[in-house]
C-alpha positions in Angstrom: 72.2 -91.4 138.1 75.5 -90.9 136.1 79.0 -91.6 138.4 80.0 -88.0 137.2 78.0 -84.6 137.3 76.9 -83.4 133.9 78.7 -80.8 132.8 76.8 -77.4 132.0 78.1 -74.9 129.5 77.5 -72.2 132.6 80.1 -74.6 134.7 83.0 -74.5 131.8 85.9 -72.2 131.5 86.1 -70.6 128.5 87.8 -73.3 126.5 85.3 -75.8 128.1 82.4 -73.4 126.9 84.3 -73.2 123.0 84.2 -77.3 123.5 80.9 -77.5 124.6 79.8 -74.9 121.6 81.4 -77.2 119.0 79.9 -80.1 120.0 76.5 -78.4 119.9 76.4 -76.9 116.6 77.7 -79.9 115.2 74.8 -82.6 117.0 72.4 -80.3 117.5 72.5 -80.1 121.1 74.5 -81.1 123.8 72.6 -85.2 124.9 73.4 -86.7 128.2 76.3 -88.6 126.5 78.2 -85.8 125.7 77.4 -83.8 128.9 78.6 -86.5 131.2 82.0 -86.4 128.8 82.4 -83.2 129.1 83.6 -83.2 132.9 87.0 -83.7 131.2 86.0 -81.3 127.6 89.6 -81.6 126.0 88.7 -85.4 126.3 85.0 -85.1 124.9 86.4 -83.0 122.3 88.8 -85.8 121.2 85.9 -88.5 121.2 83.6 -85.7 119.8 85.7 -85.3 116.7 86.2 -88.7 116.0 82.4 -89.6 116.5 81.6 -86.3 114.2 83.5 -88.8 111.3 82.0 -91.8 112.2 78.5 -90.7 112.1 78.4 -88.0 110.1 81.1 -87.8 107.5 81.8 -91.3 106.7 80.8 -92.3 103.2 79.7 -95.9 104.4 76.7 -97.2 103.0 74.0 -96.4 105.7 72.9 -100.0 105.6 76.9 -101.0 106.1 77.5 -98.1 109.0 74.7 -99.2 111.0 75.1 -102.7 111.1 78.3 -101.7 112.3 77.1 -99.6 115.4 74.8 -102.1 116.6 76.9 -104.8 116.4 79.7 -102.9 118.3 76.9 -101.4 120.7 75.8 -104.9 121.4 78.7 -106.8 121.9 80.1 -104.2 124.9 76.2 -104.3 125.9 75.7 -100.9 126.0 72.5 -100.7 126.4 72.5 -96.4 125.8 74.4 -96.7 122.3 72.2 -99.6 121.5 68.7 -98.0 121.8 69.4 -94.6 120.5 70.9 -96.2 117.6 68.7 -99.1 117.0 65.9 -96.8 116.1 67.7 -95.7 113.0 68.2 -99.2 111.5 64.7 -98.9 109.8 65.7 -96.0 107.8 69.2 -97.9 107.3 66.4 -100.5 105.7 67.4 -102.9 108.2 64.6 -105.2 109.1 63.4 -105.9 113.1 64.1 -110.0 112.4 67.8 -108.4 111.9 67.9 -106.2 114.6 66.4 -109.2 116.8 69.5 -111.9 115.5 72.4 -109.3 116.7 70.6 -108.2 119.5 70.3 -112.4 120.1 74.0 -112.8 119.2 72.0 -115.0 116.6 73.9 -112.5 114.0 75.4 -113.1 111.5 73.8 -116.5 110.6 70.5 -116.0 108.8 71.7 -112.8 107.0 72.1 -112.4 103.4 75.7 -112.7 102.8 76.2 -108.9 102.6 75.1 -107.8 106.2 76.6 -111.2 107.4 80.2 -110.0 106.2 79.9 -107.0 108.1 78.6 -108.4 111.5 80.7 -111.1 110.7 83.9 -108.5 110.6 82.9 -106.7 113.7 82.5 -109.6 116.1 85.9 -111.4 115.0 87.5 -107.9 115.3 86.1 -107.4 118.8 85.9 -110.7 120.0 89.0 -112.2 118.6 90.9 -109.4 118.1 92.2 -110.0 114.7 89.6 -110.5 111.3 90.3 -113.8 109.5 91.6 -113.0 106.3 88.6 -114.5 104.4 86.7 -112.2 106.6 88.8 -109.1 105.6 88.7 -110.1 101.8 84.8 -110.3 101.7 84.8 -107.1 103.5 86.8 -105.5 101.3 85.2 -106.8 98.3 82.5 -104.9 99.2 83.4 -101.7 100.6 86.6 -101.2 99.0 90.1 -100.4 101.4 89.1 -97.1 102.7 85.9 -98.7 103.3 87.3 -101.4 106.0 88.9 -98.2 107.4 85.6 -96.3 108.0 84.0 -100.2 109.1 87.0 -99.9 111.7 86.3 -96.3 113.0 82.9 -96.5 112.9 82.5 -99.6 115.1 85.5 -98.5 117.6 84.0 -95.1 117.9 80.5 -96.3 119.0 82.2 -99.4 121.1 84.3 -97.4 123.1 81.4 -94.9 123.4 79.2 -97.8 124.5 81.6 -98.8 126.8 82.4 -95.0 128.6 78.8 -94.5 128.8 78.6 -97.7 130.8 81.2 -97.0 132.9 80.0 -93.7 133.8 76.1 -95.1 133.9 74.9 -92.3 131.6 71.1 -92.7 131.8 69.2 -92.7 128.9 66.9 -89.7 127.6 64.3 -89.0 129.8 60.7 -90.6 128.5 63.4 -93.2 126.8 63.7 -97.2 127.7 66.2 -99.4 127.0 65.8 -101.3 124.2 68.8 -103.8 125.2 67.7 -106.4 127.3 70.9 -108.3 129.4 69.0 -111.7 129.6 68.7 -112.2 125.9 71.1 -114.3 124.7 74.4 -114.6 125.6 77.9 -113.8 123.8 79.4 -116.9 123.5 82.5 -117.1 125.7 80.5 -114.6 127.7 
């Protein structure tokens, strides 16, 4: 059971219930996530817009963008961000032997040097907290400047969303198991 109460559009004030609307019509319904974010909606709203970029209007290759949120999801082990996202890597045209090496913390040895530079990228950044400048050149090389930008909203967005969702211990959809298991592998330094 979450540590707060999901919010309910019937429960808002007005400007709660405007929030609430927003976030609707732009995901298609409010999901246990955002309902349990809601309980502070001027918050959600903040997260909400920034995650309405990252997912939606972010011209990141979907191969690129994805690798990016599991990565992120897996490294704060969120196990909610993880399995609603990891679903989407096949039509990202991400195979399940790569979804198995970051799920591991096998990745980014193995990959093709591509996905490696961008798994590669997002662990330095939220492991070390810095990117090697050989890591940031390859990056950039591929996706361009405004591309390391989006690589850097994309995987803060879903790792702090990872990380609230934790916190607050947002169940998963109902009829919906985790696909992140915390016994696999271990994060070095972990």
């Amino acid at each position: 059971m979450a540590r707060v109460p999901f919010a309910t559009r019937e429960n808002m004030t007005p400007a709660g219930q405007k929030i609430w609307d927003e976030i609707e019509s732009s995901r298609g319904g409010v999901a246990r996530n955002y309902a349990a974010l809601l309980t502070n909606p001027e918050a959600a709203e903040a997260l909400a817009g920034l995650g309405g970029y990252a997912r939606y209007v972010t011209p990141l290759d979907l191969r690129v963008k994805t690798l990016a949120i599991l990565t992120a999801a897996r490294e704060a082990h969120g196990h909610y961000v993880w399995t609603v996202n990891q679903r989407g890597a096949k039509e990202a045209g991400i195979s399940d032997d790569i979804v198995s090496a970051i799920h591991e913390f096998r990745a980014p040895v193995g990959l093709d040097a591509k996905d490696a530079v961008v798994v590669q990228f997002v662990l330095e950044l939220l492991r070390q907290h810095r990117v090697s400048d050989a890591t940031f050149e390859a990056l950039r090389s591929q996706v361009g400047d405004a591309g390391v930008v989006d690589v850097l909203v994309v995987s803060g967005y879903y790792h702090t969303l990872a990380h609230a969702l934790q916190a607050l211990e947002v169940e998963l959809p109902e009829g919906t198991s985790s696909a992140l298991t915390y016994q696999t592998g271990k994060a070095p330094g972990s």
